[in-house]
KEPA-585287 format. One record per residue (C-alpha): residue number from 0; residue in one letter; z negated, x negated, y. Coordinates in steps of 0.5 Angstrom, whole numbers. Layout:
N
<NUM; 'A'; <Z; X; Y>>
...
This chain:
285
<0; 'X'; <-127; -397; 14>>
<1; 'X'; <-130; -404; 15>>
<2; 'X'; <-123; -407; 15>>
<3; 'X'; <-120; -402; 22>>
<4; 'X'; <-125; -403; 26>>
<5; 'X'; <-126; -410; 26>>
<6; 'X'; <-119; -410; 27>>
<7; 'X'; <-120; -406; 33>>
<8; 'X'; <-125; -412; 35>>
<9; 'X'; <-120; -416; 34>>
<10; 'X'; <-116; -413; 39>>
<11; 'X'; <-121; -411; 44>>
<12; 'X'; <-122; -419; 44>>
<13; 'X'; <-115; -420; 45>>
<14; 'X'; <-116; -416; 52>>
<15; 'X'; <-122; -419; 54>>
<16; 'X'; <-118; -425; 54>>
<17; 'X'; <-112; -423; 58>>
<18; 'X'; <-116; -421; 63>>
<19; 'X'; <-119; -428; 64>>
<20; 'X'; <-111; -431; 65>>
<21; 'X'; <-110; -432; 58>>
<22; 'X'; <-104; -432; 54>>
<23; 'X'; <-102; -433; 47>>
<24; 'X'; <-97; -437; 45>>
<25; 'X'; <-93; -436; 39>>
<26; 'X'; <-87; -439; 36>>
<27; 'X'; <-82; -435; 34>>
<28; 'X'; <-77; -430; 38>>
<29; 'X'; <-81; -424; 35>>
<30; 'X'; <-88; -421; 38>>
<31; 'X'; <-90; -419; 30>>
<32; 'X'; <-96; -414; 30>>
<33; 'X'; <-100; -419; 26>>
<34; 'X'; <-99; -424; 33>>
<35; 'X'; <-104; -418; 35>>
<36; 'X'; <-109; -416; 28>>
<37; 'X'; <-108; -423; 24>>
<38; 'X'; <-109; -422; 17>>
<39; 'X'; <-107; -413; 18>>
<40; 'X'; <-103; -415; 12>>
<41; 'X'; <-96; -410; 16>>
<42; 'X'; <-89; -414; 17>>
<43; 'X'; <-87; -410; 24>>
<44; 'X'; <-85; -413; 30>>
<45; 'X'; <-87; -411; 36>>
<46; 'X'; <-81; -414; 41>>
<47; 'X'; <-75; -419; 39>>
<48; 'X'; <-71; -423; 44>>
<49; 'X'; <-76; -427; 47>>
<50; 'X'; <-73; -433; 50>>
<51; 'X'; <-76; -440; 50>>
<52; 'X'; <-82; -441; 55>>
<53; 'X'; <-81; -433; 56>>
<54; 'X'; <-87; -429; 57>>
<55; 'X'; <-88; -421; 56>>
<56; 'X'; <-94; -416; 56>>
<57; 'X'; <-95; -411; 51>>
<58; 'X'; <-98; -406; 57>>
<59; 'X'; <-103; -400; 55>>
<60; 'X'; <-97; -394; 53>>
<61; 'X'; <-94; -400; 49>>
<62; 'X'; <-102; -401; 45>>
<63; 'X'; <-104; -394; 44>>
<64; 'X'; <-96; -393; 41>>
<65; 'X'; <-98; -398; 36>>
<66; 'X'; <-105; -396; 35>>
<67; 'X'; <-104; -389; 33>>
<68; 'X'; <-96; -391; 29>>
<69; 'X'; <-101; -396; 25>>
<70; 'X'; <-106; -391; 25>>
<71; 'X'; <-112; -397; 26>>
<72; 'X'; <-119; -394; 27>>
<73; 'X'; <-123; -396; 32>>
<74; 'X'; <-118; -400; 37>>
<75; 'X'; <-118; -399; 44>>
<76; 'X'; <-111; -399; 48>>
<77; 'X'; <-110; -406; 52>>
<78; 'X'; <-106; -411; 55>>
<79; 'X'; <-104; -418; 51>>
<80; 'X'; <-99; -423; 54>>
<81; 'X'; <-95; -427; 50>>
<82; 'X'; <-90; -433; 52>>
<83; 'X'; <-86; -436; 46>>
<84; 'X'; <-87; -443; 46>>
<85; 'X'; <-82; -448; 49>>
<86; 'X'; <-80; -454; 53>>
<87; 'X'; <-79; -454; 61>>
<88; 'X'; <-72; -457; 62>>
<89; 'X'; <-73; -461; 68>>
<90; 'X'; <-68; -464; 73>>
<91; 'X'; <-69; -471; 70>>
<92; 'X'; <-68; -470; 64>>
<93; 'X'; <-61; -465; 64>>
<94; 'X'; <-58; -471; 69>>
<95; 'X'; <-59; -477; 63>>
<96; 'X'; <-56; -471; 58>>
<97; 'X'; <-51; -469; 62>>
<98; 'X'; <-49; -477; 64>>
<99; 'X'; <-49; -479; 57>>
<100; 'X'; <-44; -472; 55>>
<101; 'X'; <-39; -475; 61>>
<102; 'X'; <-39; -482; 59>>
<103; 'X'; <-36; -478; 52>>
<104; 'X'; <-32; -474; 55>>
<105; 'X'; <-29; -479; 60>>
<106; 'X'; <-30; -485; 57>>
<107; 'X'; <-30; -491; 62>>
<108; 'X'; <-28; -487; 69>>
<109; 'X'; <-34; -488; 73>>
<110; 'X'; <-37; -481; 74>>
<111; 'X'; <-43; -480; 80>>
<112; 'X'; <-47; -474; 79>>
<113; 'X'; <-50; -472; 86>>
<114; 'X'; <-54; -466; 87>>
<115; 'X'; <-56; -461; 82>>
<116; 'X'; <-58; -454; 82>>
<117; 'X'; <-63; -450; 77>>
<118; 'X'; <-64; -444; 80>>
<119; 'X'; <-68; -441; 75>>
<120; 'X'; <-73; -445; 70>>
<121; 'X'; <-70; -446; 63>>
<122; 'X'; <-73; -447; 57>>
<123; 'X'; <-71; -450; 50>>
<124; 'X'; <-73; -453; 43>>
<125; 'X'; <-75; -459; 42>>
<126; 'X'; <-73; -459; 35>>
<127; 'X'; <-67; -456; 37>>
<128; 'X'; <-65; -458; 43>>
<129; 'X'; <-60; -455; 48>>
<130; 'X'; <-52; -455; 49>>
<131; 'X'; <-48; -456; 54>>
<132; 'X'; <-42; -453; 56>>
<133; 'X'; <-37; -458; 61>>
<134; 'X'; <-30; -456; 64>>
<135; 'X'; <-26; -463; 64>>
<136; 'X'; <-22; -465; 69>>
<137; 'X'; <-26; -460; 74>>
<138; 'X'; <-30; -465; 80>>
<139; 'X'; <-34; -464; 86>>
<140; 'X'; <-39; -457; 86>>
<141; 'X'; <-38; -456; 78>>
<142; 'X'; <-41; -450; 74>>
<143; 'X'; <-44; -453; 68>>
<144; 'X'; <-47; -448; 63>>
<145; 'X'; <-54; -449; 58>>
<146; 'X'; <-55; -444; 52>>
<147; 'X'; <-61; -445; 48>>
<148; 'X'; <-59; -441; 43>>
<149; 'X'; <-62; -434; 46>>
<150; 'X'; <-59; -434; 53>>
<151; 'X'; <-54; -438; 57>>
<152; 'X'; <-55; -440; 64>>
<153; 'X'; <-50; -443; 69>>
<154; 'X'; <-52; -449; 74>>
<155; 'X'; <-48; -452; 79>>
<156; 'X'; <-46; -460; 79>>
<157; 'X'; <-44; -463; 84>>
<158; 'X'; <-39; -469; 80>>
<159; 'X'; <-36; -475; 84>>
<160; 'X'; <-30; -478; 80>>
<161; 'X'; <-28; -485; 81>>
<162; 'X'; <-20; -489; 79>>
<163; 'X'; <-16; -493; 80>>
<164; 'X'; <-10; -490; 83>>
<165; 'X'; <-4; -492; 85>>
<166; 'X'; <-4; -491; 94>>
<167; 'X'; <2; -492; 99>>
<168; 'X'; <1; -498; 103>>
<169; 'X'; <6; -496; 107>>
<170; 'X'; <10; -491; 110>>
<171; 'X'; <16; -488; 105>>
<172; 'X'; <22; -483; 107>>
<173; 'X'; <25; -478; 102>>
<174; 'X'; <29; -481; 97>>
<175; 'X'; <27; -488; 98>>
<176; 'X'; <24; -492; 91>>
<177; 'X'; <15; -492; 92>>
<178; 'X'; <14; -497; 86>>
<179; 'X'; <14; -504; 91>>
<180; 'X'; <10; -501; 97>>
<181; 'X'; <4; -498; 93>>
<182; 'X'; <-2; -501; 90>>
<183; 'X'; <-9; -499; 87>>
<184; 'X'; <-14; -497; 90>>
<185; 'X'; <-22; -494; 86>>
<186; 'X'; <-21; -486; 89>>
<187; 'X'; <-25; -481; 89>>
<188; 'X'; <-21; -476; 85>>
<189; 'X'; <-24; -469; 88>>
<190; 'X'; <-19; -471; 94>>
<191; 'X'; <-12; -472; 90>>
<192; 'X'; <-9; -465; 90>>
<193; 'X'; <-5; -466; 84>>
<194; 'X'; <-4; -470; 78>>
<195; 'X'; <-4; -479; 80>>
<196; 'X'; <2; -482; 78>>
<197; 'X'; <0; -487; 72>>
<198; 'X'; <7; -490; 73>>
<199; 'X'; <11; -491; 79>>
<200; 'X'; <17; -496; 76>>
<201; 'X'; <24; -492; 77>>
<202; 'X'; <21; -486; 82>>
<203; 'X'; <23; -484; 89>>
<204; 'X'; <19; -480; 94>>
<205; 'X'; <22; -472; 93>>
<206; 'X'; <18; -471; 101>>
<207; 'X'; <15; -477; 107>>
<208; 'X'; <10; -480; 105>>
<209; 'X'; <5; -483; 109>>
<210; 'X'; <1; -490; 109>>
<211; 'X'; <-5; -490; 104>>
<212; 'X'; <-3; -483; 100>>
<213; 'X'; <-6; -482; 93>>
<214; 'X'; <1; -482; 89>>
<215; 'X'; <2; -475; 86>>
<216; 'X'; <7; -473; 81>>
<217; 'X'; <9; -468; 86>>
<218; 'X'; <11; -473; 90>>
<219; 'X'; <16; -477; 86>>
<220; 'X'; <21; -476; 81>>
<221; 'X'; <25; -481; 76>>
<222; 'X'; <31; -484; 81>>
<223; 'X'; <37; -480; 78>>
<224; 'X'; <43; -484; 75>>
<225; 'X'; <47; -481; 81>>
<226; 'X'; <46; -477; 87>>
<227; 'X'; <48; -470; 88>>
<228; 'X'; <54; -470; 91>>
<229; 'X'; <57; -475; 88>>
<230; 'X'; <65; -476; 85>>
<231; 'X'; <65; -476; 78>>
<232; 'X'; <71; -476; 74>>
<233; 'X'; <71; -469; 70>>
<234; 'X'; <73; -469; 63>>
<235; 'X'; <75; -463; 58>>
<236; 'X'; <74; -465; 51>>
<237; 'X'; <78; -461; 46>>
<238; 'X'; <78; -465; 39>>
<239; 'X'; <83; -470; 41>>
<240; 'X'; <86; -468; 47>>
<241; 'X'; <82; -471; 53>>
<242; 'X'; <84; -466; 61>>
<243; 'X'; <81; -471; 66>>
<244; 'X'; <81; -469; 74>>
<245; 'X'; <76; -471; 80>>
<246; 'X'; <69; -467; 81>>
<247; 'X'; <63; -467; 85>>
<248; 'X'; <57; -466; 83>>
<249; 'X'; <52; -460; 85>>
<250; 'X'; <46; -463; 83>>
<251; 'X'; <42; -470; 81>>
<252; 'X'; <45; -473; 74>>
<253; 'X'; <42; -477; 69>>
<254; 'X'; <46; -480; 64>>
<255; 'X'; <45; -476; 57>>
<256; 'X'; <43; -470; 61>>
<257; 'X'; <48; -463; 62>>
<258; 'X'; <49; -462; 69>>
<259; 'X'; <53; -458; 75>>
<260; 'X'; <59; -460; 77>>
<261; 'X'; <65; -457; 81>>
<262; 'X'; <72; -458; 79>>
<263; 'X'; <75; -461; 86>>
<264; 'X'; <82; -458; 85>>
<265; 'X'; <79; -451; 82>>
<266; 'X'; <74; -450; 87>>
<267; 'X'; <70; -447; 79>>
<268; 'X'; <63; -450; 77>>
<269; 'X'; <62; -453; 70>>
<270; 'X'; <56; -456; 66>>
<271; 'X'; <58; -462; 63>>
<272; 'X'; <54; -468; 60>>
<273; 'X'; <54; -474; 65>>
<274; 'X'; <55; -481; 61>>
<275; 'X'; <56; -488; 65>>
<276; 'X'; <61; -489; 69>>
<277; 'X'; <61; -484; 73>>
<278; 'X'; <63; -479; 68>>
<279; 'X'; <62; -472; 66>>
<280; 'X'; <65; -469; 60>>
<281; 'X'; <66; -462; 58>>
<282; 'X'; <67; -459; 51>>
<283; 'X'; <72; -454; 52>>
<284; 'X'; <71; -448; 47>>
């Protein structure tokens, strides 16, 4: 009967503590019910799931089921806190581990982070750390998820992005070639709506463009070999025996390529293969 009632002791101390603000601190997800009768010799948990830094009361109701499922003489219902050790992440810290994942992830483009959002404290192992989840190519107000291994929270960054794009220098008109009347420029890349051209050697512009534009795949295409609308010499292959007339493409062509065209003294449309030289050739079956 001793062994119980010091137990109860034990427990009641425990009380005693809280109601001075204190709080025991464990290192495990568990609240085990040995954290509450060191030495009861019982492997029972009480609650599991606690997160990191996480604090939770085992209220009266709780203590009084434990007492009597336990069947510990002597013991009085109570409440004890206990919180699950960890480590606060603080602003500074995330913005050097988030800094250090985007010169991985973008190598030598030039991220800037702006303002950060924690909306709730998180807390972590500092034996096991934390990770990060970041979307790539995503820039200006970006959320950024952190899993400590037993929740996941989301946080929002706001990311700057920095390149050298190729811009207009001047104005360019629908089907006019933009290689020689671009230069580059360090751009913020939130501001490109689409993908920047890497390479503008052999594009026309597919719409007006106006004086210092970001270059975007959208607005250029490859400068087609020939035009729509161009006359062709049609020729019909059949083994040996070649038919040549006069056609009229119905679209952009390039050499190697199949594209319409219409028979000028039919009127009928066929695909052929353009080859230089102006030519289209089908292979009749």
């Amino acid at each position: 009967m001793l062994k119980p009632l010091l137990m109860g002791l034990i427990f009641v101390c425990t009380v005693l503590s809280v109601s001075a603000n204190d709080v025991i601190v464990i290192d495990s997800e568990c609240i085990m019910l040995e954290d509450i009768f060191p030495g009861i010799g019982i492997k029972d948990d009480i609650y599991c799931g606690l997160d990191y830094g996480e604090e939770r009361t085992i209220n009266r109701q709780m203590s009084m089921y434990i007492i009597n499922k336990h069947d510990i003489v002597g013991a009085q219902p109570g409440e004890v806190t206990f919180r699950r050790k960890g480590t606060l992440l603080t602003e500074d810290r995330f913005k050097s581990d988030v800094q250090d994942l985007l010169s991985v992830m973008y190598g030598s483009m030039d991220i800037e982070i702006g303002s950060i959002r924690m909306g709730r404290d998180f807390y972590y192992s500092e034996k096991d750390g934390y990770n990060i989840d970041m979307p790539k190519g995503r820039f200006g107000n970006v959320s950024v998820s952190i899993d400590n291994g037993v929740r996941r929270y989301n946080y929002t960054i706001n990311l700057k992005a920095f390149q050298d794009i190729y811009v207009t220098s001047s104005s360019i008109r629908k089907g006019e070639d933009v290689s020689g009347r671009v230069q580059k420029e360090r751009y913020e890349l939130s501001r490109v709506h689409g993908e920047p051209v890497k390479d503008p050697s052999g594009m026309i512009a597919t719409k007006n463009l106006s004086s210092g534009r970001p270059l975007t795949l959208g607005d250029v295409m490859m400068k087609p070999d020939a035009f729509e609308g161009t006359t062709v010499l049609l020729v019909y292959r059949s083994g040996a025996l070649n038919v040549t007339t006069s056609g009229e493409l119905q679209e952009d062509a390039y050499i190697g390529k199949n594209v319409r065209v219409k028979n000028t003294a039919s009127g009928k449309i066929v695909r052929g293969r353009y080859e230089q030289g102006r030519k289209v050739v089908v292979n009749a079956q």
